[in-house]
C-alpha positions as CSV (number, residue, x, y, z in Angstrom):
1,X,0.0,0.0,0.0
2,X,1.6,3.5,-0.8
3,X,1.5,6.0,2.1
4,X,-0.4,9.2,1.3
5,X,0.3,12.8,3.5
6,X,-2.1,14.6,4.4
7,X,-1.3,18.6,4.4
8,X,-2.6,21.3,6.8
9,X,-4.5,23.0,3.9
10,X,-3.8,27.0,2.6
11,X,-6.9,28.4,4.6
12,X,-6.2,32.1,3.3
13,X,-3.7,34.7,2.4
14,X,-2.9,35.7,6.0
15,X,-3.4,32.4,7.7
16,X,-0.3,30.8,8.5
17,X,-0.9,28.7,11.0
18,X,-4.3,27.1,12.9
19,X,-4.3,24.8,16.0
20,X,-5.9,21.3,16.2
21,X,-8.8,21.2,17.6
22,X,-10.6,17.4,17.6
23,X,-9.4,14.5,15.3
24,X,-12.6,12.5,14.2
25,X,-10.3,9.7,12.6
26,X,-8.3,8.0,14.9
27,X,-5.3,5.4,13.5
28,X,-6.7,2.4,12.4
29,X,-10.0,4.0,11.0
30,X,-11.4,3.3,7.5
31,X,-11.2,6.6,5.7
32,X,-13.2,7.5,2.7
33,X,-12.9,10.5,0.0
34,X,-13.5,13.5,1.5
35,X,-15.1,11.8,5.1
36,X,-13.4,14.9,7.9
37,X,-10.5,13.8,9.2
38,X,-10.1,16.5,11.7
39,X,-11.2,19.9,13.4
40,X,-8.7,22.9,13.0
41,X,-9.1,26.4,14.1
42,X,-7.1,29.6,13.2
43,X,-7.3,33.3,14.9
44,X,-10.8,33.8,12.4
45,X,-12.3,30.1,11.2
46,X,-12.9,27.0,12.6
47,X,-12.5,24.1,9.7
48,X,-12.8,20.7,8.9
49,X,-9.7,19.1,6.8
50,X,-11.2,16.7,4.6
51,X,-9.5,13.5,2.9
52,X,-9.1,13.9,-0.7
53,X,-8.0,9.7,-0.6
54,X,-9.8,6.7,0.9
55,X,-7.6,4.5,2.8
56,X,-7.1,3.4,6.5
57,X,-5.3,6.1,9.0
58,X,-2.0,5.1,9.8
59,X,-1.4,7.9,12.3
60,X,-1.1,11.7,14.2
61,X,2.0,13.9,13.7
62,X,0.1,16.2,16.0
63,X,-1.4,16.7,19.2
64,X,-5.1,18.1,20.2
65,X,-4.5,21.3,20.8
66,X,-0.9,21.8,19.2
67,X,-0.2,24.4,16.9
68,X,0.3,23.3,12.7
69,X,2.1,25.3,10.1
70,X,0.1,25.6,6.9
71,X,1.5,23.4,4.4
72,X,2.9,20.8,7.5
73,X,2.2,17.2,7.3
74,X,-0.4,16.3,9.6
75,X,-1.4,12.2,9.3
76,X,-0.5,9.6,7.0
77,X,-3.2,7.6,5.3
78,X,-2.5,4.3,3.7
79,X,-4.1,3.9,0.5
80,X,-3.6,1.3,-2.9
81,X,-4.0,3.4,-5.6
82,X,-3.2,7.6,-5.3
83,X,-3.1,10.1,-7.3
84,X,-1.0,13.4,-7.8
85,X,-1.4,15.3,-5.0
86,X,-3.0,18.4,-4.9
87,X,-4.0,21.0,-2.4
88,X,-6.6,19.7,0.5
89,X,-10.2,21.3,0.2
90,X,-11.8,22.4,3.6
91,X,-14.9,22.9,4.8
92,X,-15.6,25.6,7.6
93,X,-17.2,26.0,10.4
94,X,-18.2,29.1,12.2
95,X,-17.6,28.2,15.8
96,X,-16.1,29.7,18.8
97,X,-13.0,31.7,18.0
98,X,-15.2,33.8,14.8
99,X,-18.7,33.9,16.5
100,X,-18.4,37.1,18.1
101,X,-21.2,39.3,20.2
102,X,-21.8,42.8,18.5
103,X,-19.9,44.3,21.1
104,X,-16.9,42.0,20.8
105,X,-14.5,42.9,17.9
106,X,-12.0,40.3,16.7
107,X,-8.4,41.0,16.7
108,X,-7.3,40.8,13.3
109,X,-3.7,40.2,11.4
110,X,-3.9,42.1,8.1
111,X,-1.5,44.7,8.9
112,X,1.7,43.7,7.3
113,X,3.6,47.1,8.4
114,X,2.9,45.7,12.4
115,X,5.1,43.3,12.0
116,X,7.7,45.1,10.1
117,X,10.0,45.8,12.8
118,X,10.2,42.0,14.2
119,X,10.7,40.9,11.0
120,X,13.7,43.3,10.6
121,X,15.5,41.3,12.7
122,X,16.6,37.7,12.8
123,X,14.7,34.7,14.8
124,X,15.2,31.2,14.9
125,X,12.2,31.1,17.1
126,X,8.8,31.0,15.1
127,X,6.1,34.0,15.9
128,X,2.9,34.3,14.3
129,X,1.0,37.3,12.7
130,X,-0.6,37.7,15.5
131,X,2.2,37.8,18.4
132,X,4.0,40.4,16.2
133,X,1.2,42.7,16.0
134,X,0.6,42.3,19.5
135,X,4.8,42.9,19.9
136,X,4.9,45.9,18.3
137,X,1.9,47.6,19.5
138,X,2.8,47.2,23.1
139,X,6.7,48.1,21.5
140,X,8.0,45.4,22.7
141,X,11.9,44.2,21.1
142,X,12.7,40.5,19.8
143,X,15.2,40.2,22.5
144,X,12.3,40.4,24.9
145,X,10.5,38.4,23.0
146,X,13.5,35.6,22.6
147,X,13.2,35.7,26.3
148,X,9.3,34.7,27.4
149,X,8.9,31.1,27.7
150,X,5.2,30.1,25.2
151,X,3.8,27.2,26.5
152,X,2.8,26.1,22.6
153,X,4.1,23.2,20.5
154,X,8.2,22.9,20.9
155,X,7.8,25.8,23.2
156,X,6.1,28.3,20.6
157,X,5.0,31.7,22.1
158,X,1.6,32.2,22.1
159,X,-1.2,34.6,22.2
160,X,-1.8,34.1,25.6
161,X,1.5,34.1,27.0
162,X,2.0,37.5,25.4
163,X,-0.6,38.8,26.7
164,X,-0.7,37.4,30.2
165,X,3.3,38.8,30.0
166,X,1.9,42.0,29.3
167,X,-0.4,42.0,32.0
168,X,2.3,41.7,34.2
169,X,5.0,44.0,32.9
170,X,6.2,46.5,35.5
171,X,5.9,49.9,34.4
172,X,9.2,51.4,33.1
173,X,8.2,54.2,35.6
174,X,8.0,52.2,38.6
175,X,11.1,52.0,40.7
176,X,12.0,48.4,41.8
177,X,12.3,47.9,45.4
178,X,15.2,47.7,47.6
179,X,13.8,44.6,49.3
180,X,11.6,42.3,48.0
181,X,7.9,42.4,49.4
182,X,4.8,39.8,49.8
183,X,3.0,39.9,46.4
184,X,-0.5,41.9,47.4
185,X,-3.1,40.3,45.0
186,X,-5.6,43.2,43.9
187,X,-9.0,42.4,45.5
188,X,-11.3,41.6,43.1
189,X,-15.1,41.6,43.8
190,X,-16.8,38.9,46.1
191,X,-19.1,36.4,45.1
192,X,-21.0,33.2,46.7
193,X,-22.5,30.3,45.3
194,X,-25.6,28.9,46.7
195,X,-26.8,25.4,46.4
196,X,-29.0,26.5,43.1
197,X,-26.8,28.8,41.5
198,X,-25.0,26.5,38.2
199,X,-20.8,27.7,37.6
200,X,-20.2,27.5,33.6
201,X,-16.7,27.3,32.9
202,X,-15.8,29.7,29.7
203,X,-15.4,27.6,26.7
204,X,-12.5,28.6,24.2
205,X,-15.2,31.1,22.2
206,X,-15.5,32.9,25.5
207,X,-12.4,33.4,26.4
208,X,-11.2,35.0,23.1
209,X,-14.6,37.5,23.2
210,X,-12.8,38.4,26.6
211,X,-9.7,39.0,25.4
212,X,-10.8,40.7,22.4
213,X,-13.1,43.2,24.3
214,X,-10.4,43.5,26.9
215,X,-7.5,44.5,24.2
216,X,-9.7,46.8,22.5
217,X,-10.4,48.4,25.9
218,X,-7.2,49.1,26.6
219,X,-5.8,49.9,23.4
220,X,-8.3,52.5,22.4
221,X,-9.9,55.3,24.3
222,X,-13.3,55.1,23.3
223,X,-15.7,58.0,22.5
224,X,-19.3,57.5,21.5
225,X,-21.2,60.0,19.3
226,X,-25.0,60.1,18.5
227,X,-27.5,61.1,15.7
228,X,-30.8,61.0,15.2
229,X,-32.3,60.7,11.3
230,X,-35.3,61.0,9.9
231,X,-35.4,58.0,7.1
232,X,-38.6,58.3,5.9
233,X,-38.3,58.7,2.4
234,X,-35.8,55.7,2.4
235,X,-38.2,53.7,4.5
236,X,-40.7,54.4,1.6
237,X,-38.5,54.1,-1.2
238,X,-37.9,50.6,0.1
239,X,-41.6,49.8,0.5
240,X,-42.3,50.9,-3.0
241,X,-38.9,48.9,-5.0
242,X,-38.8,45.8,-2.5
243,X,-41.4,44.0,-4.5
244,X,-40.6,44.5,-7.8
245,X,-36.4,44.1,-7.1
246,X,-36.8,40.5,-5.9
247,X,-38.7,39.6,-9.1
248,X,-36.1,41.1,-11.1
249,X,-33.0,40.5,-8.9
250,X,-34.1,36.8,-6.8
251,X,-32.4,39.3,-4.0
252,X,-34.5,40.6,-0.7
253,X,-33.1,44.3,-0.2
254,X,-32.9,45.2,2.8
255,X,-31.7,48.4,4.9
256,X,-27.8,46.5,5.1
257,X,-26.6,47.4,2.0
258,X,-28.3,51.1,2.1
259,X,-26.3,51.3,5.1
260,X,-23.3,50.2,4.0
261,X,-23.9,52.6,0.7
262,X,-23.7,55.5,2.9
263,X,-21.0,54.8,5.2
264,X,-18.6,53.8,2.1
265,X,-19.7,57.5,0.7
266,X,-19.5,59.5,3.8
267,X,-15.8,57.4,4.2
268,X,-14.6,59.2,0.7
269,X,-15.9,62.2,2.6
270,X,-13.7,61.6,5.5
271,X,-11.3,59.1,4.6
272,X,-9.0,59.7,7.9
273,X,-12.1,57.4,9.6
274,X,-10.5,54.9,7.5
275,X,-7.5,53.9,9.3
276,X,-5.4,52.0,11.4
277,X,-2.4,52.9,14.3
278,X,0.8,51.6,14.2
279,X,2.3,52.9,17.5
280,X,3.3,56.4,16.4
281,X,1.6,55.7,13.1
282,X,-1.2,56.4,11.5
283,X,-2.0,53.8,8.3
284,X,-4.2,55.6,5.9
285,X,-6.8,52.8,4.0
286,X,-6.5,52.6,0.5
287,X,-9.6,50.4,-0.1
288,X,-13.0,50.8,2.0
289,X,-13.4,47.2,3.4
290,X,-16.4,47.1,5.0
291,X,-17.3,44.5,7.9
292,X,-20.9,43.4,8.9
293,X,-22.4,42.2,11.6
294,X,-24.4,38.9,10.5
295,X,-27.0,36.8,13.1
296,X,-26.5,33.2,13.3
297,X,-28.7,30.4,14.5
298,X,-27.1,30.6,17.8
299,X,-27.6,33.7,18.4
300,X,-24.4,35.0,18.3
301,X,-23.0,36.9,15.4
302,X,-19.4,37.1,12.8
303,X,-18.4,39.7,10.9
304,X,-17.4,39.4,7.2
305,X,-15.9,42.0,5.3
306,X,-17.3,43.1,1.9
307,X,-14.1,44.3,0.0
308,X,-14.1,47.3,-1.7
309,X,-17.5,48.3,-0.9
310,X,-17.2,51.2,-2.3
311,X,-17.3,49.8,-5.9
312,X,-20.6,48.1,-5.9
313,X,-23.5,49.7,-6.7
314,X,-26.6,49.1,-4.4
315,X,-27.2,45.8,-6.2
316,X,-24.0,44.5,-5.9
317,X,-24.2,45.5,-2.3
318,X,-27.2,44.1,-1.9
319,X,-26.2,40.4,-3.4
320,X,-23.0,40.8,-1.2
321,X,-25.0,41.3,1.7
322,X,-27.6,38.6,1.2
323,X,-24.7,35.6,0.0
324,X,-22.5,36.4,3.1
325,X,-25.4,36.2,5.6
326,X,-26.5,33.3,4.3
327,X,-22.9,31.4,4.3
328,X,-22.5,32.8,7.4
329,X,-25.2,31.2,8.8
330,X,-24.5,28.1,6.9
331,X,-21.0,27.8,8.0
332,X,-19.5,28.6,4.7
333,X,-17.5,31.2,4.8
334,X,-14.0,31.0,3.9
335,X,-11.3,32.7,6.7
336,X,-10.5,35.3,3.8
337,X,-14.1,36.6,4.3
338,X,-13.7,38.1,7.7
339,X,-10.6,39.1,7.7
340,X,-8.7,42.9,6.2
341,X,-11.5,44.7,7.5
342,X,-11.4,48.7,7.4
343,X,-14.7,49.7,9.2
344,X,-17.8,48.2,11.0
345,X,-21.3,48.4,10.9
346,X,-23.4,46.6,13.5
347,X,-27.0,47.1,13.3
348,X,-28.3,46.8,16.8
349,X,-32.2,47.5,15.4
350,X,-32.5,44.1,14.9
351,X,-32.3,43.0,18.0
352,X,-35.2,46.0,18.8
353,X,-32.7,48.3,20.4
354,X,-32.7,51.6,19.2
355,X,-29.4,52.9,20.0
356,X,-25.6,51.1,21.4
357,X,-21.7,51.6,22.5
358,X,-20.2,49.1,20.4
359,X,-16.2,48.5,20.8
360,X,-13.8,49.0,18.5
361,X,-13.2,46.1,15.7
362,X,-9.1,46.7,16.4
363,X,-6.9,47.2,14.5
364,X,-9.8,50.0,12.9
365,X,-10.7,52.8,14.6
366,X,-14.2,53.0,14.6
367,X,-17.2,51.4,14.1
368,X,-21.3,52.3,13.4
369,X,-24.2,50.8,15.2
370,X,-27.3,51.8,13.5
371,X,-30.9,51.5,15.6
372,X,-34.5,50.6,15.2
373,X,-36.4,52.6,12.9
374,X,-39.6,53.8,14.8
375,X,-42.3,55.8,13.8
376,X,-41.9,59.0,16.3
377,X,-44.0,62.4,16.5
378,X,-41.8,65.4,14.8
379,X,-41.5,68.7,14.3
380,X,-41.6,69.9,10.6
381,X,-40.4,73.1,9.0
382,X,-42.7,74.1,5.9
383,X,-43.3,77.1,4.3
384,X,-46.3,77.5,6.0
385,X,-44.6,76.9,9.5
386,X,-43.7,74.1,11.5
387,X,-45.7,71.1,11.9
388,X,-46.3,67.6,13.6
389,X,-46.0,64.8,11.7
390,X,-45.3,60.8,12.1
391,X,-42.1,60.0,10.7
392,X,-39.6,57.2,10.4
393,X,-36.4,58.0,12.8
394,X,-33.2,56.1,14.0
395,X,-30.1,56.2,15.8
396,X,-26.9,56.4,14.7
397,X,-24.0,55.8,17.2
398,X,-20.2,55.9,16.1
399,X,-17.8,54.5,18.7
400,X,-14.4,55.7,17.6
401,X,-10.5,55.9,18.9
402,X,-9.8,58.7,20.1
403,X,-6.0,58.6,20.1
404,X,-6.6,59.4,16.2
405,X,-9.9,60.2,15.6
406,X,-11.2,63.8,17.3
407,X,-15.0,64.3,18.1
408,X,-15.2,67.1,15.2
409,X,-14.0,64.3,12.8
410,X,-16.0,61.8,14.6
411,X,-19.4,63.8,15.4
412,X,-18.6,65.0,11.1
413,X,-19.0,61.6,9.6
414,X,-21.5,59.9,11.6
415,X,-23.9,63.4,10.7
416,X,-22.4,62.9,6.7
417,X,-23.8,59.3,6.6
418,X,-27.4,60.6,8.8
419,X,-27.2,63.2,6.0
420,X,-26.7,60.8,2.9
421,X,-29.9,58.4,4.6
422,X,-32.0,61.5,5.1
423,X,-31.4,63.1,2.1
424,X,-32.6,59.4,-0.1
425,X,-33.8,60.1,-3.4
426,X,-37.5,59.2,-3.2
427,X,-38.0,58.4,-7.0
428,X,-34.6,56.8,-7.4
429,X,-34.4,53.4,-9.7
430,X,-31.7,50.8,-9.5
């Protein structure tokens, strides 16, 4: 029988790695084309690596829960006959590490110039994507790094050792003291458990929608700035085309991609909303990558990214809209389809609230939560003097860092993109 190996699949541009979550075949196990043969997860997906032979398992080169480098060797399968190789399909999953809470942004890898300064310098020691952004926000060198012990695979620095480092760092401010003293552990708040209260241990989604709502915390002062719009004509507009655009399109339009429409225009407004920060640098976007929150069964929500929003039409916004949901909630995205992100939208209205403080989608520097849409009492200006009438309103709330982004800039774009909804062309055709 020839011996076939079984690659850890390309799972995206940026993905360099993923960790190994469950194997489903175990040595010894009949295998057949394309059954799973195990569970992976990276920083944005969690997969399935399919077999692209039938055979019997022979064995592991990996642990559960070790880190794999894309492209490694990751079982041998015994098989008769076998083709030419070629690159493993996968099938994803959205699970724990990508289901993410509105208010919980991911932490991303797609800045290449983060890294640029490890990378500068030599390493026999392996860090991923990840660890260097984290390295070089918090400035720290790869001598430091050379010396933290990672409790990964062979010793690999991880995420969590980083950051628990970090946690612990002294300030370079604080003096160190002349003799050592009892550690003090800072109190942290009480709590009992009765006989009927149940203790749920985090699972591994959790505990990364901790850290990321943590880092994002602490890496960006957050402001939060409000608008109220009056979208009647859109909300009529959409009651007048909806009908008619389905039959012509097979699409649903909803308010998404009229959203998205005006954020990606009030961006070219104000294009300094579309950036990053590099420690003392600022990364000005050239493309408008917009992320989304979208609902799964669960109840939870991911984020993928339409690229280049700002090059569709409402149409094409609308069909991007409608086929990422639907993966999404299907478990079909691909890892390239939430990440490289340049700006959020998060439309809290559909969970009825009318107005929220999201957190920062890091590295980006802001993100929009639209409302409800509820008919309210309002005052009018005619000719003939003001009036009341019912109209269709909303909020409009834009979190933003404030390390880069000032309320005039913020408090601007969030009114230019109340003003581009308000201002909807009644009669328009698409």
């Amino acid at each position: 029988m020839a011996q076939y190996e079984l690659l850890l699949p390309k799972m995206g541009e940026s993905v360099a790695e993923a960790t190994v979550i469950k194997w489903i075949k175990q040595p010894g196990d009949k295998v057949e084309l394309d059954d799973t043969i195990l569970e992976i997860a990276t920083d944005k997906v969690d997969s399935e690596v399919p077999s692209p032979v039938a055979g019997t398992l022979v064995r592991h080169l990996y642990r559960e829960d070790e880190v794999v480098q894309v492209g490694s060797i990751i079982a041998i399968i015994d098989t008769e006959d076998i083709d030419e190789p070629t690159e493993v399909p996968f099938v994803n999953q959205i699970k724990e590490e990508d289901i993410l809470e509105s208010n919980a942004p991911a932490i991303t890898e797609d800045l290449p110039t983060a890294q640029d300064s490890l990378e500068s310098e030599s390493s026999h020691r392996f860090y991923s994507p990840l660890v260097k952004n984290i390295a070089n926000q918090e400035n720290i060198s790869l001598p430091e790094l050379e010396g933290l012990k990672g409790t990964g695979a062979d010793g690999r620095l991880t995420k969590d050792d980083l950051l628990s480092y970090i946690s612990n760092k002294p300030s370079k401010d604080s003096p160190k003291p002349l003799v050592s003293e009892p550690t003090i552990t800072a109190n942290k708040p009480a709590y009992s458990v009765s006989g009927g209260d149940e203790v749920i241990e985090m699972d591994r989604m959790r505990r990364l929608i901790a850290d990321h709502m943590v880092m994002s915390a602490s890496t960006a002062p957050h402001v939060t700035s409000f608008v109220e719009a009056d979208v009647t004509n859109l909300v009529l507009w959409r009651e007048r085309v909806k009908v008619s655009f389905e039959k012509r399109e097979g699409e649903k339009i909803t308010f998404t991609p009229i959203f998205i429409e005006a954020v990606t225009k009030a961006i070219k407004d104000f294009p300094m909303i579309n950036v990053s920060v590099n420690g003392t640098q600022i990364i000005k976007k050239r493309d408008i990558n917009i992320g989304m929150a979208a609902a799964l069964p669960s109840g939870n929500l991911i984020v993928p990214v339409i690229k280049n929003a700002d090059q569709l039409n409402l149409v094409g916004l609308t069909k991007s809209v409608n086929d990422l949901a639907d993966r999404a909630r299907n478990s079909k995205l691909k890892p390239d389809e939430t990440q490289n992100g340049t700006f959020t939208l998060t439309n809290v209205g559909s969970f009825g609230n009318v107005m929220g403080t999201p957190i920062i989608n890091q590295p980006q520097v802001a993100i929009l939560a639209v409302g409800a849409i509820k008919k309210k009492p309002a005052v009018l200006e005619t000719e003939f003097g003001d009036v009341i009438a019912i109209r269709h309103m909303m909020f409009l709330s834009l979190s933003y860092d404030h390390r880069v982004v000032d309320g005039a800039l913020g408090g601007s774009f969030v009114r230019r993109v109340a003003d581009y909804l308000e201002n909807w062309d009644i009669n328009r055709e698409i």
